[in-house]
Backbone as a printed PyTorch tensor [residue, N CA C, xyz], in Angstrom:
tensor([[[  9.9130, -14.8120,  20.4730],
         [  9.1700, -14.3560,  19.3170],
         [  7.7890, -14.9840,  19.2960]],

        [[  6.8220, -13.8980,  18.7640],
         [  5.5040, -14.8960,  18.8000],
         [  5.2290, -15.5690,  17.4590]],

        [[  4.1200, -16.5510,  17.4320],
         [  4.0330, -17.5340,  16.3210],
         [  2.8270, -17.1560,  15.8000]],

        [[  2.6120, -17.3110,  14.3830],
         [  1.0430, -17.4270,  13.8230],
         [  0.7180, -18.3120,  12.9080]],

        [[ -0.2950, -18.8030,  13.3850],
         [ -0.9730, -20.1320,  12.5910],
         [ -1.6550, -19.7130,  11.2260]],

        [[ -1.5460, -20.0210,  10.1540],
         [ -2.4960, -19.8530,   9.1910],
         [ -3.3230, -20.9570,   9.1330]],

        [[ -4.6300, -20.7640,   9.3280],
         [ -5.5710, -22.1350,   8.5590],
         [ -6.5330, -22.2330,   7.2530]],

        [[ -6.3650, -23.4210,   6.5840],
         [ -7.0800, -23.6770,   5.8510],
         [ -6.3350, -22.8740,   3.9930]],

        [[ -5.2130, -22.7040,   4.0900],
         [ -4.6300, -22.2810,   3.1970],
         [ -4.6140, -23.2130,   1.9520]],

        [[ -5.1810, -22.9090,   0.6600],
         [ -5.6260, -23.3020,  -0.4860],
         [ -4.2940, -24.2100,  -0.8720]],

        [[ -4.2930, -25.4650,  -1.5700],
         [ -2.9200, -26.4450,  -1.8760],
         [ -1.7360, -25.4440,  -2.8060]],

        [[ -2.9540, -24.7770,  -3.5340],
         [ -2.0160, -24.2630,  -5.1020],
         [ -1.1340, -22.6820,  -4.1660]],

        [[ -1.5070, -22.0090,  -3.1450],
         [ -0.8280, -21.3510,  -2.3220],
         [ -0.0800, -21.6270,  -1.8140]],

        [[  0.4140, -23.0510,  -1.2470],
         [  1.1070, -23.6100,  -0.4210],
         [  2.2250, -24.3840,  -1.5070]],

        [[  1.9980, -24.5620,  -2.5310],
         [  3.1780, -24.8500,  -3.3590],
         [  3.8000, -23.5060,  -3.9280]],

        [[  3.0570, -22.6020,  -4.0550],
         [  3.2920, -21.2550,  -4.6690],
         [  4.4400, -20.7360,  -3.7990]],

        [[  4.0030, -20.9060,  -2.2890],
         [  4.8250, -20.2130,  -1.1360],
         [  6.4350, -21.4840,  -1.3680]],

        [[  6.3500, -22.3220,  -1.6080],
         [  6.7580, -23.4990,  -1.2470],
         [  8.0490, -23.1500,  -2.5090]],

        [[  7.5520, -23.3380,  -3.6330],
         [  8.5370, -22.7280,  -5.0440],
         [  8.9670, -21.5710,  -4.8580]],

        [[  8.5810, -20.6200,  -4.3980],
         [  9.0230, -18.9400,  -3.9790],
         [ 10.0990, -19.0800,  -3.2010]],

        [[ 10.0980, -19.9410,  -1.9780],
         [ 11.2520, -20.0410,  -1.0990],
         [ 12.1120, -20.9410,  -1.5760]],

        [[ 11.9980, -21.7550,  -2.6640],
         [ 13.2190, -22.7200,  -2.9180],
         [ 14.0560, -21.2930,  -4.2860]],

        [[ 13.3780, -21.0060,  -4.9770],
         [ 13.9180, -19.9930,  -5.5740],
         [ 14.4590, -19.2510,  -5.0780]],

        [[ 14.4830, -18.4180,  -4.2350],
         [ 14.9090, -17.2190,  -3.3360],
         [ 15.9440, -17.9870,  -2.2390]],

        [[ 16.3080, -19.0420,  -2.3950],
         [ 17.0250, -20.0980,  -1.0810],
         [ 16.3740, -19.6710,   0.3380]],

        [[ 15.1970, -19.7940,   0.4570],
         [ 14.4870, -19.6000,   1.9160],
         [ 13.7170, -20.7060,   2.1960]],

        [[ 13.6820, -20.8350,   3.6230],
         [ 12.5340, -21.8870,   4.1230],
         [ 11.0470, -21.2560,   3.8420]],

        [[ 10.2790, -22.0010,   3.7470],
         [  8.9960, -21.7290,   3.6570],
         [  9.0460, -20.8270,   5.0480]],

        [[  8.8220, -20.7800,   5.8430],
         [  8.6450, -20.3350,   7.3520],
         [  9.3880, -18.5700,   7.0710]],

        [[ 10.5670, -18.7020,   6.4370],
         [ 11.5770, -17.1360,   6.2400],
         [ 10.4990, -16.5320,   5.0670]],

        [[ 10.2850, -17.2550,   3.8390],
         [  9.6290, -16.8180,   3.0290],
         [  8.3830, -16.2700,   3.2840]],

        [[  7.2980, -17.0730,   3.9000],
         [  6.3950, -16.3690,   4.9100],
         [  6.4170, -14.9230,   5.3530]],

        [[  7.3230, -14.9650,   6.5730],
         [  7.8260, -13.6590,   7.0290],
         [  8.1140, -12.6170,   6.3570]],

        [[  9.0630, -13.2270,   5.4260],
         [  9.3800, -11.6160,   4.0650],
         [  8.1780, -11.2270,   3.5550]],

        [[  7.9010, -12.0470,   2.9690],
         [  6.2220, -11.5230,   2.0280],
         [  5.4320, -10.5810,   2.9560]],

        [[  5.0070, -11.1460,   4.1980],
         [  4.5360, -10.4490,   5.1610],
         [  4.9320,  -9.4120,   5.6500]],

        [[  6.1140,  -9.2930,   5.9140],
         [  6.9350,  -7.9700,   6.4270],
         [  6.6550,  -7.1640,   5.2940]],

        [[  6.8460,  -7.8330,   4.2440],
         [  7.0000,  -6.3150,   2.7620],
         [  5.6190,  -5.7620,   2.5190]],

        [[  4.7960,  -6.5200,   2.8570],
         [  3.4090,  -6.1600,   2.7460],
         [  2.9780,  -5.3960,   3.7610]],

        [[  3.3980,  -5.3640,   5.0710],
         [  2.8760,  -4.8150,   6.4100],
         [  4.1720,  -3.5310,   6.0830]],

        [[  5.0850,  -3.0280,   5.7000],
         [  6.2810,  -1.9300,   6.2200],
         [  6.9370,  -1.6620,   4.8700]],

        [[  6.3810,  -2.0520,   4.0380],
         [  7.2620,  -1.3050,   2.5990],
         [  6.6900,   0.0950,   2.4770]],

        [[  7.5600,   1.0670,   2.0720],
         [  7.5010,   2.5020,   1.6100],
         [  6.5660,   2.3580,   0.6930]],

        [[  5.1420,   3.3420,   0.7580],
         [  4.7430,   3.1240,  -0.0850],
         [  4.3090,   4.8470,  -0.5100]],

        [[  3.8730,   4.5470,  -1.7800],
         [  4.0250,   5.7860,  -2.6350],
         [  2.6340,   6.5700,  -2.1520]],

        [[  3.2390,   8.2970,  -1.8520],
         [  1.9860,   9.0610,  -1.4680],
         [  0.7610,   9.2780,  -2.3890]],

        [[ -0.4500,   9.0570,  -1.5560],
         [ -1.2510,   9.4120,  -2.6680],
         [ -1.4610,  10.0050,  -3.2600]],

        [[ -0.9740,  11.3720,  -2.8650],
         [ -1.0870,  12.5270,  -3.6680],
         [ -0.0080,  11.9410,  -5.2760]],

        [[  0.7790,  11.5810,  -5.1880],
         [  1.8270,  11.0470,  -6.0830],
         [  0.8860,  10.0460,  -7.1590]],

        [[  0.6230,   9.0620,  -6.8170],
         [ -0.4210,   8.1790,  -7.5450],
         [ -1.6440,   9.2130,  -7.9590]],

        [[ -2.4200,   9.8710,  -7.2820],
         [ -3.4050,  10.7940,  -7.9670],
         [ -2.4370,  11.2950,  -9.4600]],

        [[ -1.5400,  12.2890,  -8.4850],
         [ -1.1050,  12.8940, -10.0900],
         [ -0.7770,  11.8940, -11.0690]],

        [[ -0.5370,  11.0240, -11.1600],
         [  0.2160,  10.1020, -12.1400],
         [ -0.8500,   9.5090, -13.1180]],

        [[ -1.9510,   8.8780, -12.1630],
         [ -3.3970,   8.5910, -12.6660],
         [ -3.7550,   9.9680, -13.8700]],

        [[ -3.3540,  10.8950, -13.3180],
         [ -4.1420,  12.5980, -14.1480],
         [ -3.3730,  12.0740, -15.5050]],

        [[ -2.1580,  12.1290, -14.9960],
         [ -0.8370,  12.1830, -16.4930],
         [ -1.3740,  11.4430, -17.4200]],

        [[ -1.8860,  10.1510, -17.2150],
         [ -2.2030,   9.4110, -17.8530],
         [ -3.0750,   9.0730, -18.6070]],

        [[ -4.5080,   9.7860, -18.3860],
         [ -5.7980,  10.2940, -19.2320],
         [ -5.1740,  11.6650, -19.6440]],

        [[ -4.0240,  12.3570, -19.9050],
         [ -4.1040,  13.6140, -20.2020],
         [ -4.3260,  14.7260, -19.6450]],

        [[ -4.3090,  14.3110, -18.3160],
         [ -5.0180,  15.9440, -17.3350],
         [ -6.2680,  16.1310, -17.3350]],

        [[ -6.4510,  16.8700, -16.3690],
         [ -7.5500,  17.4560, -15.9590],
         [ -7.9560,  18.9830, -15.8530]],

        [[ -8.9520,  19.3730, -16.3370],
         [ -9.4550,  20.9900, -16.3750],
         [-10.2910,  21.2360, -15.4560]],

        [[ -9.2720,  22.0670, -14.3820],
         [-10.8970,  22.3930, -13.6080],
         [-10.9750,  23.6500, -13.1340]],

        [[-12.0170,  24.9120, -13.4050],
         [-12.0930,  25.5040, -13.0180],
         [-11.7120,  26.0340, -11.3270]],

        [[-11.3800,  26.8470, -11.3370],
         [-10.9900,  27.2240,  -9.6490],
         [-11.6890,  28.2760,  -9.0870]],

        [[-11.8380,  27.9980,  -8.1450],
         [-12.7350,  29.1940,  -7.1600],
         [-12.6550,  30.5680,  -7.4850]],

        [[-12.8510,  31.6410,  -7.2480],
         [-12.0170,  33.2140,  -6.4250],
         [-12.0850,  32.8560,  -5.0540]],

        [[-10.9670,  33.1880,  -4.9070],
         [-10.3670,  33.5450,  -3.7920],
         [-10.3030,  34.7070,  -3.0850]],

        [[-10.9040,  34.7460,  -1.8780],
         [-10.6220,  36.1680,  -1.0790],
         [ -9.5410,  35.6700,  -0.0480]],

        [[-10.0580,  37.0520,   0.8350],
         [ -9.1340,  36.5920,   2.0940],
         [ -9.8610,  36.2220,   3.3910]],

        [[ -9.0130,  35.2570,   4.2480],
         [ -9.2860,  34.6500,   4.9640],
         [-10.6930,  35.4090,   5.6870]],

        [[-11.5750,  35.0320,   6.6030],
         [-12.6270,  35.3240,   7.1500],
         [-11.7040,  35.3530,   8.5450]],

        [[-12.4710,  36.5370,   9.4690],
         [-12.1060,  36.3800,  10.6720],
         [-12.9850,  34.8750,  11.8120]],

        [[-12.1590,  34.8140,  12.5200],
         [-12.9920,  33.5950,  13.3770],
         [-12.5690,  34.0570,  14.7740]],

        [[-13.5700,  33.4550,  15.8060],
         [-13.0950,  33.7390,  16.9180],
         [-14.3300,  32.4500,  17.5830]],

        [[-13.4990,  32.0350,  18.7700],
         [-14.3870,  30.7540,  19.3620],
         [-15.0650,  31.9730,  20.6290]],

        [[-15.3270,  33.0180,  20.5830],
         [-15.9490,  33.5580,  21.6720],
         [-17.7210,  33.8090,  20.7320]],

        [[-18.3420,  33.7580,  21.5220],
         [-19.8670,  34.0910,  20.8510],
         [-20.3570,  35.4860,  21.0560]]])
């Protein structure tokens, strides 16, 4: 497995990490890793999902919409 050094990590972080893992019964070193893992690979919610939710929450949004035709022809020949 490979290793990573953190440097220069603030005191009040290092007790923070330090109380987190005695709570949770982890070594500082496991506790590390989790935090990190959940931060790098947790499911996270689509944005489209958070947009709408943001809308819900001021009440919606009004917005006019285009007309619509139909598609345009295309062709990659000139």
């Amino acid at each position: 497995m490979a290793q990573l050094l953190i440097r220069d990590v603030p005191i009040k972080t290092k007790q923070a990490l330090q109380m987190r893992a005695i709570r949770n019964g982890r070594t500082q070193n496991a506790e590390a890793l989790r935090i990190l893992s959940d931060a790098l690979f947790e499911e996270r919610e689509p944005w489209i999902d958070m947009l709408g939710r943001a809308r819900d929450a001021y009440g919606g949004v009004d917005l006019e919409l285009p007309a619509r035709g139909p598609a345009r022809d295309f062709s990659f020949e000139e």
